[in-house]
N, C-alpha and C positions, 0 to 999 in steps of 0.2 A: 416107933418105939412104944407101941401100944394105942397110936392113936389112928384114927382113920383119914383122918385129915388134915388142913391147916390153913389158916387165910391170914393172905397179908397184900394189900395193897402194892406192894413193887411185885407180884407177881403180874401186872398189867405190864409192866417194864421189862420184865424178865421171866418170859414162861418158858422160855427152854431150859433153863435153870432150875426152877421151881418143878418142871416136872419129874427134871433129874436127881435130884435128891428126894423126892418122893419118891420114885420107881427103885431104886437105889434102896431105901431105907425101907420099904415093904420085902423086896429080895434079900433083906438080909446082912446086907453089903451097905455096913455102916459106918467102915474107916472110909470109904469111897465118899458116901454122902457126907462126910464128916468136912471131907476134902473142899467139897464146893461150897457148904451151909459156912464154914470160917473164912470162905472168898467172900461168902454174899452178907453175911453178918453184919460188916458198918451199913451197908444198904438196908437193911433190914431195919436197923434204927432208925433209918429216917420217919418211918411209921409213927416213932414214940414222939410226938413231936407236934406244938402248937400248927404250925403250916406242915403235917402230913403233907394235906390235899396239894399242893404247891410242890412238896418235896416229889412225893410221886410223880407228879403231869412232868416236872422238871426232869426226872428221870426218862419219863417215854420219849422226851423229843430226844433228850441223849441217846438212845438207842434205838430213834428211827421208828417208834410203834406208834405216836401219839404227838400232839402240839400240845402249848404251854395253856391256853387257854383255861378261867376259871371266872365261873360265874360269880358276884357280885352277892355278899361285900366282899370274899376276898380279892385279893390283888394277886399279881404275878411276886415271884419271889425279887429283892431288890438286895441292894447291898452287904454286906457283909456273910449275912445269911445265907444268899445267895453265890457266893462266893466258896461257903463251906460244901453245899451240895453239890457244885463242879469240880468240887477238887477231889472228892468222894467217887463221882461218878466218874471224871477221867481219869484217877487211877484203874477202876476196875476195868475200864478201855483204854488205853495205853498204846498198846500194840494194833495196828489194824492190819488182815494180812490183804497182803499184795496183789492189785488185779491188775490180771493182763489187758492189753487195749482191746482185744474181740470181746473179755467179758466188761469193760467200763460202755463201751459201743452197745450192748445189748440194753445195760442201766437206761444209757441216754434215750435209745429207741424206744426203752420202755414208756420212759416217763413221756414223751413224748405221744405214747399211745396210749396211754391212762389217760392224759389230760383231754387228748381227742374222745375219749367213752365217755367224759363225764357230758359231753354234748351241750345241748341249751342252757339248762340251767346256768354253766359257768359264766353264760354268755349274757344271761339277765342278771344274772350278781351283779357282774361288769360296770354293766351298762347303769343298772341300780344306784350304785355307789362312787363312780366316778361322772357319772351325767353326760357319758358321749355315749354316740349314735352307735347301732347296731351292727352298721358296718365300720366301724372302725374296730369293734371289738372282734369280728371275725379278720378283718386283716391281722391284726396284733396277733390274735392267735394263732395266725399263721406264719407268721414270722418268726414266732417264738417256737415254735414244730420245726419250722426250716432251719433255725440256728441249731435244735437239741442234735437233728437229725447230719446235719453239715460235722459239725464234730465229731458225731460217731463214724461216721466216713472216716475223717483225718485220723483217727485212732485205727481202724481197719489199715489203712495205708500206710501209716507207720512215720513217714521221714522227717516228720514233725520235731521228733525228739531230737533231729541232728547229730542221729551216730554217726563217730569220727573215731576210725582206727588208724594207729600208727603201729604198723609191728616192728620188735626187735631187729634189728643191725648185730648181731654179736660183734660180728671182726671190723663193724668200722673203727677207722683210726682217724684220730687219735685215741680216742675215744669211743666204747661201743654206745649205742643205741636202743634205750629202754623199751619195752611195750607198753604204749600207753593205748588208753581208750575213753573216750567222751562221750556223756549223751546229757542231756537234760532230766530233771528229778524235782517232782511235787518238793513247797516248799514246806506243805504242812497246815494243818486249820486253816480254814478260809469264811471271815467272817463277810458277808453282804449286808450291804442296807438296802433294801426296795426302795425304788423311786416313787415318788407322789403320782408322775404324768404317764408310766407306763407301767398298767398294772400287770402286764404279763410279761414282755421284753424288756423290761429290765427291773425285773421284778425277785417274785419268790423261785423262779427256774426259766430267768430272761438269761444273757448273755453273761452277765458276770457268776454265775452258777452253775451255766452248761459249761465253759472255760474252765472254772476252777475242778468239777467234777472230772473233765476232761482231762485235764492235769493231774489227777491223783489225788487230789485234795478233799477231805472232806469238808463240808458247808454247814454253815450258820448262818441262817439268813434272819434280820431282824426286820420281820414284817412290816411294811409303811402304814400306821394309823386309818391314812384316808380308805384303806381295799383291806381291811382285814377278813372280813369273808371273804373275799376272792383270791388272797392268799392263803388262806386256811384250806380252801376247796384244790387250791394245785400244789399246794403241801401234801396232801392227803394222795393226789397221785403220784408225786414223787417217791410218798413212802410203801404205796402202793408198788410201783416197779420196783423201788429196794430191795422190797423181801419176795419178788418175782422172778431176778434176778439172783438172788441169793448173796447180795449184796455185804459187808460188813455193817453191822448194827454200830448208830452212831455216824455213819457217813453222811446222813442230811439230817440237819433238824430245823425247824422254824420258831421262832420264839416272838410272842408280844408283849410291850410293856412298854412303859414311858421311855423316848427314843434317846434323851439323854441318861436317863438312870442304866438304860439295857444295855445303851448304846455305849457308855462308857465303862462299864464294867466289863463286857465281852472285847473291846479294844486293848484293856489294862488283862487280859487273862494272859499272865505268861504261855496256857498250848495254844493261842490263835498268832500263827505266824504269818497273814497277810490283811485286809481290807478293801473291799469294793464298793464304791459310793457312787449314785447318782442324785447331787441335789443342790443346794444351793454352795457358796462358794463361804459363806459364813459356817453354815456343817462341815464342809469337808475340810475346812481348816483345823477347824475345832478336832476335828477326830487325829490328821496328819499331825497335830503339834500333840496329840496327846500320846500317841503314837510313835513320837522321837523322844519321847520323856521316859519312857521306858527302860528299865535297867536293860532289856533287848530289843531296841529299838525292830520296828517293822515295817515294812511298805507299804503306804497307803496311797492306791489307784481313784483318785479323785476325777471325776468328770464333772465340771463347777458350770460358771457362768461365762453366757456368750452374749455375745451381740453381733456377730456374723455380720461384720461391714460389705456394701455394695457398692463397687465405683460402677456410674453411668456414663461411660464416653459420649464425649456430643456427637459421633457421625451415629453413634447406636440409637439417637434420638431425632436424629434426621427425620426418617423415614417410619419406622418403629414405637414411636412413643407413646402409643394408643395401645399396643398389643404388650408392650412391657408393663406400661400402667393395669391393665389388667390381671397377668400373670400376679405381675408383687401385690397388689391387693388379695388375691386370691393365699398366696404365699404366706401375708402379714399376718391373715385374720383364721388359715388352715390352725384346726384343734383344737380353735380360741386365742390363736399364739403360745400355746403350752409346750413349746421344742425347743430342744436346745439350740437345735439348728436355725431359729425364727430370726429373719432379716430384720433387725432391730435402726440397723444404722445402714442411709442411703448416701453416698459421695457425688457430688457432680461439680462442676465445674461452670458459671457461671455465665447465662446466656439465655435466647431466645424459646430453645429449644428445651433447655433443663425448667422454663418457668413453665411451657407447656406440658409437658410432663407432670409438674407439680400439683396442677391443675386436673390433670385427666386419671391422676392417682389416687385424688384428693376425691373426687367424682366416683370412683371404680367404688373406692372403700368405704363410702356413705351405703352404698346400695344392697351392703351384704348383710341381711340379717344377723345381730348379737347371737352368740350362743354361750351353752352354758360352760362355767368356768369347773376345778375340778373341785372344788372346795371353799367354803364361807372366807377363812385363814387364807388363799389364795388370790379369791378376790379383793381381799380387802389392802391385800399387799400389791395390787396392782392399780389399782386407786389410788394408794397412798403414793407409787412410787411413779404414777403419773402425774399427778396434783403436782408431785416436787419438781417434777420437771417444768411442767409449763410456766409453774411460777417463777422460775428463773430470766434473770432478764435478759432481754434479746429473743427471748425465744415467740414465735407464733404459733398458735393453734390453726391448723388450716382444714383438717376435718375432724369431725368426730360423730360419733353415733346420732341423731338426734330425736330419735322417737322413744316409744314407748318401751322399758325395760326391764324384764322379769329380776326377780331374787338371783343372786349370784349371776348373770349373763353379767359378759363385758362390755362396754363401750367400745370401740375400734377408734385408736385416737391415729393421727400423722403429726407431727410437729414439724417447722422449720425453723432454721438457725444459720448465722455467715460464719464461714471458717474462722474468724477473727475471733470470736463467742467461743467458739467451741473449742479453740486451743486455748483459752484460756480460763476456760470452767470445767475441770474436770469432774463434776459431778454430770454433765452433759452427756458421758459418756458411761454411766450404769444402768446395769442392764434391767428394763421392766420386764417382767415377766407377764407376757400375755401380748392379745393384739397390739402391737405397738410398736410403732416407728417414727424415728425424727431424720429427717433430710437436712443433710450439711450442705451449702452453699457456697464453694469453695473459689476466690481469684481467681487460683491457676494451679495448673500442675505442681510447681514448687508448694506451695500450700498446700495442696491434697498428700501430697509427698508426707508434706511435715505431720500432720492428724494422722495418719497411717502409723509413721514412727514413733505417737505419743501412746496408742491405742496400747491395752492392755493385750494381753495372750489373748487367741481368737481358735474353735475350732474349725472354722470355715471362713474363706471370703469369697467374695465372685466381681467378676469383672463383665461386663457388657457390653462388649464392642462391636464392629462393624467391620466386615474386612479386615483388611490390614491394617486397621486404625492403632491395635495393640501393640505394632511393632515401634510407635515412637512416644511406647510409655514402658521405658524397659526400668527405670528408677522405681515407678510404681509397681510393677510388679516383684523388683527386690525387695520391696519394704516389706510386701503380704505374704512373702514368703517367709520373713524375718518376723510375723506374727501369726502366724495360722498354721494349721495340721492339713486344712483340705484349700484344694480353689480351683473356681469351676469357672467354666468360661460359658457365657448363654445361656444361664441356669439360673437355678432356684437351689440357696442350700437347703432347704428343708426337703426332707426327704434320703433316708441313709441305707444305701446298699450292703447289704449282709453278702461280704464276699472277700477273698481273701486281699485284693486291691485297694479294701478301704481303710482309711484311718481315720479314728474317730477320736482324734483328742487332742493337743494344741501345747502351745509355750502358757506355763502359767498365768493368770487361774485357769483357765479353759481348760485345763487338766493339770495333776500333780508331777506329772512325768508327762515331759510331751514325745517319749522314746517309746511308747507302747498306745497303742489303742485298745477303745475298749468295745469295738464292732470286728467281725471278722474273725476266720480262724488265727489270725496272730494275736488275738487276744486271748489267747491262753501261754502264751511268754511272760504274762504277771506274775504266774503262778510258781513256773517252775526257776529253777538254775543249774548251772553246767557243772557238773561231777565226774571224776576221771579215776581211773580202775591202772596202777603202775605194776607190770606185772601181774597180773592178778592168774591163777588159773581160770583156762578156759571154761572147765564146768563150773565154775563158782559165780561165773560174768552174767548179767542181766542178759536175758536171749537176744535183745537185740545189738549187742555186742559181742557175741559169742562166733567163732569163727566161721561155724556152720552158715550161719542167715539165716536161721530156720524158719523166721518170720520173713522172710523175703520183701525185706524193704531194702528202700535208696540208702545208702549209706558211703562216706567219704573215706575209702582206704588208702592210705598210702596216696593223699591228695589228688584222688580221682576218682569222682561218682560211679559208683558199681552198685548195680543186685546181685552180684557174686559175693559165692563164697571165699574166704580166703588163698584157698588153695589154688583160685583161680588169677590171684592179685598178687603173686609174691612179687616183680620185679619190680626192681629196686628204681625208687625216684630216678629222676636224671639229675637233678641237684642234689644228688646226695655226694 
């Protein structure tokens, strides 16, 4: 309207907008520009504004162009404040449209191939800021490839969603027979918290992110303190593949700020309709009860604390007791002890052979050089929550680290204790985070029995036996079933298979729901829920419930698995 130009800071946020009202308003065509400039206008204000800077960045991660980050003094945007600028920003995105699973599958591969361009660098960040070794940070990253990648597969292939047709019956009698149709459906925002111990798989686009994208959902991830450059850097490929993909603006953003000021505002936002957490069992509480307090209360998929019990059968120490003592040293002291899955608590039963073991355990885990812990705040919580253990009575120290020890590496401690102790001190059995294991001492069976039934929710336990030695411990294997999500026989739980087989998550705390895991393509059943179409017309039906199959997935019609189309399915149940 006479001028050549215009600058406004949300045009970082919003340049397809801003160019269209400019192009618009040079051509002439100024009820058009009119149209969008009274869309974009409360955004525009955010400009006039003590925290612009903050208003702005806040907007980019809203629509997927930019992270929240701002350098010093300011701060990230925080309560209230920050409350008005989400409510501003998701009214203007409200609606997101609809992707099909070939175009979310393309997203996934994308990001997954963004993340692989950024090559080395991601991989000194890593290694920078979390103080593990170089190969750990290229397995991670390959993990975290394999799960984006495994999803986009399951979206390709379709039966994930669990279409269930039932057609019309007109003339059954009594009564006719409706059209019904089922599939599963995004539940809607999906907020994550990155973990401390895995800055990429379960991180800013680890598992509970590829899931929830996978799902339909759009993501919030709230970066974990300890890797923020290394999440800033695979945010940046995520947002990369968004707009590669041609993805909806707003379907990933990443935000940092203090974890309970960010972290509780983004739980308490009535449009975030789920939560993913990996971390301690004090947070994921905190976030779950904050999260049922809600005038909409919402799911919150907590993965907490373990301590992964191990019964040692005596005939498994027969012969073997040198080569087990081994492996579980190796097991106790793998990552620092920073897994969920770390063998914290060892079972045996009382004898010649559990004292030699004890011994040769005690020997394996002196001889492993300390390594480094992920963080000052970590180790110091691993200290403290070893110091409380040994000082408890009854308990022995039988090895521990004893040479020289750098800044933040951990000591590799073992403790012992008699079953009698340990039922009756339940502090005995919390879980330290880090190298660290105590060995129960158990009478007998009956007694190992009983410690298993006191034990809290477990994601994992393992059993070591010999032969057929397991068959006349069938009580104890009821008990670890009646606490645990996994149990492995001659193994090591450390160590978690990305495959549709596994579960990764337990009877309280070890997880907040022990009905879903959070490894595996069934770990995108968090996300969604079962929705059914009565009647509906055919063209009006999500394609994959559309008579056709056009998408030519598995589908349950008329209570039998077909890739047929309907036409091919008409006959009628035999219980009908």
């Amino acid at each position: 309207m006479g001028s050549d130009g215009w600058v406004s800071g949300l045009v970082d946020a919003f340049p397809k907008e801003t160019v269209a009202i400019f192009n618009l308003a040079k051509a002439g065509r100024i009820d058009e520009a009119l149209v969008i400039y009274r869309w974009f206008l409360p955004l525009l204000e955010l400009d006039i504004n003590a925290f612009l800077v903050q208003n702005i960045k806040l907007a980019e991660v809203a629509t997927g162009l930019g992270t929240e980050y701002v350098r010093a003094p300011r701060l990230p945007l925080q309560g209230a404040e920050r409350e008005r600028v989400l409510a501003i920003i998701a009214e203007a995105y409200k609606v997101y449209k609809n992707c099909t699973g070939k175009e979310k599958a393309a997203f996934l591969n994308a990001i997954a191939d963004e993340i692989l361009a950024i090559g080395d660098p991601l991989l000194d960040l890593y290694c920078a800021e979390s103080g593990l070794p170089r190969g750990r940070a290229e397995g991670e990253r390959g993990r975290t490839i394999f799960q984006l990648r495994s999803f986009a597969d399951m979206l390709i292939e379709g039966s994930w969603l669990e279409a269930t047709l039932d057609t019309a019956i007109p003339d059954r009698q009594p009564l006719p027979k409706e059209d019904l149709r089922k599939m599963l459906v995004p539940i809607g925002p999906i907020v994550v918290f990155g973990s401390s111990n895995f800055p990429f798989a379960f991180s800013t686009a680890g598992g509970d992110t590829a899931s929830a994208l996978a799902a339909g959902c759009p993501v919030i991830v709230k970066s974990h303190s300890m890797h923020i450059g290394t999440g800033e850097m695979v945010a940046s490929a995520v947002i990369k593949a968004a707009q590669k993909t041609n993805m909806p603006e707003g379907v990933f953003s990443n935000l940092i700020g203090s974890g309970v000021v960010v972290g509780g505002a983004l739980v308490s936002h009535p449009l975030v309709k789920g939560v993913g957490f990996t971390g301690s069992i004090k947070g994921g509480r905190a976030l779950y009860d904050l999260a049922s307090q809600r005038p909409e209360p919402i799911p919150v998929f907590a993965e907490m604390g373990s301590i992964n019990p191990v019964v040692v059968l005596p005939k498994a120490l027969e012969n073997e007791s040198q080569k087990w003592a081994t492996v579980y040293a190796g097991s106790i002291t793998m990552g620092t002890g920073q897994f969920c899955t770390n063998p914290g608590l060892l079972l045996g039963i009382k004898g010649e052979d559990l004292t030699r073991f004890i011994s040769e355990l005690s020997t394996e885990i002196e001889k492993i050089a300390p390594s480094c812990m992920l963080h000052p705040s970590i180790h110091a919580d691993f200290n403290q929550g070893k110091e409380l253990l040994k000082s408890q009575s009854g308990v022995h120290t039988v090895a521990e680290y004893k040479g020289e020890i750098a800044p933040n590496f951990a000591s590799q401690t073992l403790l012992t204790v008699d079953g009698k102790t340990f039922l009756e001190n339940p502090t005995l059995s919390h879980e330290v985070f880090g190298p660290f294991s105590i060995i129960v001492l158990c009478d007998d069976e009956a007694q190992l029995t009983s410690i298993i039934d006191q034990l809290a929710g477990q994601l994992t336990a393992t059993i070591l036996a010999e032969g057929t030695e397991i068959d006349n411990y069938t009580a104890v294997i009821a008990a670890l079933q009646n606490r645990v999500g996994r149990i492995i026989f001659n193994g090591v739980p450390t160590g978690v298979e990305v495959c549709p087989s596994m579960i990764h998550g337990g009877p309280y705390p070890a997880s907040s729901d022990s009905r879903f895991t959070a490894v595996g393509l069934d770990a995108v059943k968090r996300w969604v829920r079962p929705f059914s179409y009565q009647n509906w017309p055919n063209a009006l039906l999500p394609i994959e419930l559309q008579d056709e199959n056009p998408l030519g997935i598995l589908r349950l019609v008329n209570n039998k698995q077909t890739y047929s189309n309907i036409e091919k399915c008409q006959e009628k149940p035999s219980f009908v």
